[in-house]
N, C-alpha and C positions, 0 to 999 in steps of 0.2 A: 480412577479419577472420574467416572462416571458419577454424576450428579442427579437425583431427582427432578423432577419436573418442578419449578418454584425457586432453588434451593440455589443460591451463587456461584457463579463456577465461573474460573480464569479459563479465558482462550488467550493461545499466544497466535501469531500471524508473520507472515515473510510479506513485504511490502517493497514495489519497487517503483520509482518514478525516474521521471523526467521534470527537473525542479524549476526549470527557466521562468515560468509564469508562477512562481509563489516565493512568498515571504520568508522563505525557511519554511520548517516544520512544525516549531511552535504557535500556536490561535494568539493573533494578534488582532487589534478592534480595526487598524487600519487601513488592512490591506488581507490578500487570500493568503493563506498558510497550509500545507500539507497535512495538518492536524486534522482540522474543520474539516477538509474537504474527507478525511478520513473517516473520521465523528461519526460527521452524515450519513455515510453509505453504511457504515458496520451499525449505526441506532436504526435505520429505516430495518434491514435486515434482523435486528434483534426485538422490534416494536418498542425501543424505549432507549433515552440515550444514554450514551459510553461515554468514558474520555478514557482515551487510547494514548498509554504510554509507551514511549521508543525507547530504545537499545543506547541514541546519540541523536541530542538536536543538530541540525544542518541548518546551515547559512541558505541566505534567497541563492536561488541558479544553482544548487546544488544537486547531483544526482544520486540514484541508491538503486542498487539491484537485490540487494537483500537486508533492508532494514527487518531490523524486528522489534514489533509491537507486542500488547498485551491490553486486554481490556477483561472487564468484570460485565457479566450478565447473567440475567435466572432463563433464559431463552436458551430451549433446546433444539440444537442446527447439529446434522452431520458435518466433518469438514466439508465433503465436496459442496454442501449448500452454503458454506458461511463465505467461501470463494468464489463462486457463482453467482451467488445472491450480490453483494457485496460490489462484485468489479459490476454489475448491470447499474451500479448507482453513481461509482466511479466516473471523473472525466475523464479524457485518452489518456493523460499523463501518467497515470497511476494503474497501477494495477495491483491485486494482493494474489502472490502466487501458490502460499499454502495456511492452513489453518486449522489447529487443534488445540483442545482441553489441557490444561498441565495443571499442574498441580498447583493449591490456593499458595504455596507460598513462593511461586515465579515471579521474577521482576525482572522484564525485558532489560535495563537499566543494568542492574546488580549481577544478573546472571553472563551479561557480556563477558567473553574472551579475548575480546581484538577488537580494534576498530581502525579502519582506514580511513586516512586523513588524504584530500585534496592529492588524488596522485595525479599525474601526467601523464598523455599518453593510456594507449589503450591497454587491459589489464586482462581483461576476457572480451566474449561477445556480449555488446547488450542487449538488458532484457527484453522485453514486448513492448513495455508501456515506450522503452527509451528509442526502441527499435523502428515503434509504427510515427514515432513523430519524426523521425528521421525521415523514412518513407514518406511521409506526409509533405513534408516542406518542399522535397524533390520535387513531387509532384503536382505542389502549386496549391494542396489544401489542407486546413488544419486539423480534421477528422479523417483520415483514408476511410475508405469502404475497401472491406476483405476482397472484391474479386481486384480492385487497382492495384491494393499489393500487390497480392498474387502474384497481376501479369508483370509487375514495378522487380520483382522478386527473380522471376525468370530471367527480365533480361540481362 
């Protein structure tokens, strides 16, 4: 799956949020969307912009611990850079927690197995992005800084 330098190549991605402050997932003119804000971070990291298809749009207030995306770019990232790069562009809500190359005829969408619809109740532990806003709120602010966790964590 190794592509040339120039040359198109699909990346697929695992994307997780905290949805409370977006529109749903779909780029909407009106209001923030999990799209956009995706868009952005994964074109600033590729130099040129994406549009980032998902697995399953979500409703505003929705959350995900492993959505999965796919976008087209001639930009050559290893994964560990394309998830690094990427969540430094991110707001807290989001984070992208893996990313690699697949093959040009992937589609986040088509290729789905499952999807989970609005369940109740806790299901695993959540992710980061859903985790540090929890922590956050606790503690009275909307960004935590890593050492509050931390000590928010201990007790």
């Amino acid at each position: 799956m190794a592509s040339r330098s120039g040359e198109p190549r699909r990346v697929a991605a695992i994307v997780e949020y905290d949805g409370t402050d977006f529109a749903g997932w779909q780029s909407q003119a009106h209001s923030v969307s999990l799209q956009d804000s995706v868009q952005d971070a994964v074109g600033f990291v590729a130099g040129h912009p994406v549009i980032a298809i998902c697995a399953g749009r979500t409703d505003a207030g929705v959350h995900a611990t492993g959505q999965v995306i796919h976008f087209d770019t001639v930009a050559v990232r290893t994964p560990r850079a394309w998830v690094l790069g990427v969540n430094t562009r991110l707001p807290p809500a989001i984070a992208l927690q893996w990313a690699g190359e697949v093959a040009a005829g992937f589609h986040a969408r088509h290729a789905a197995v499952r999807r989970d619809r609005y369940r109740l109740g806790p299901r695993r532990a959540p992710g980061k992005a859903v985790r540090d806003r929890i922590l956050a709120a606790r503690i009275g602010r909307t960004s935590p800084g890593p050492d509050r966790c931390h000590r928010l964590r201990q007790q």
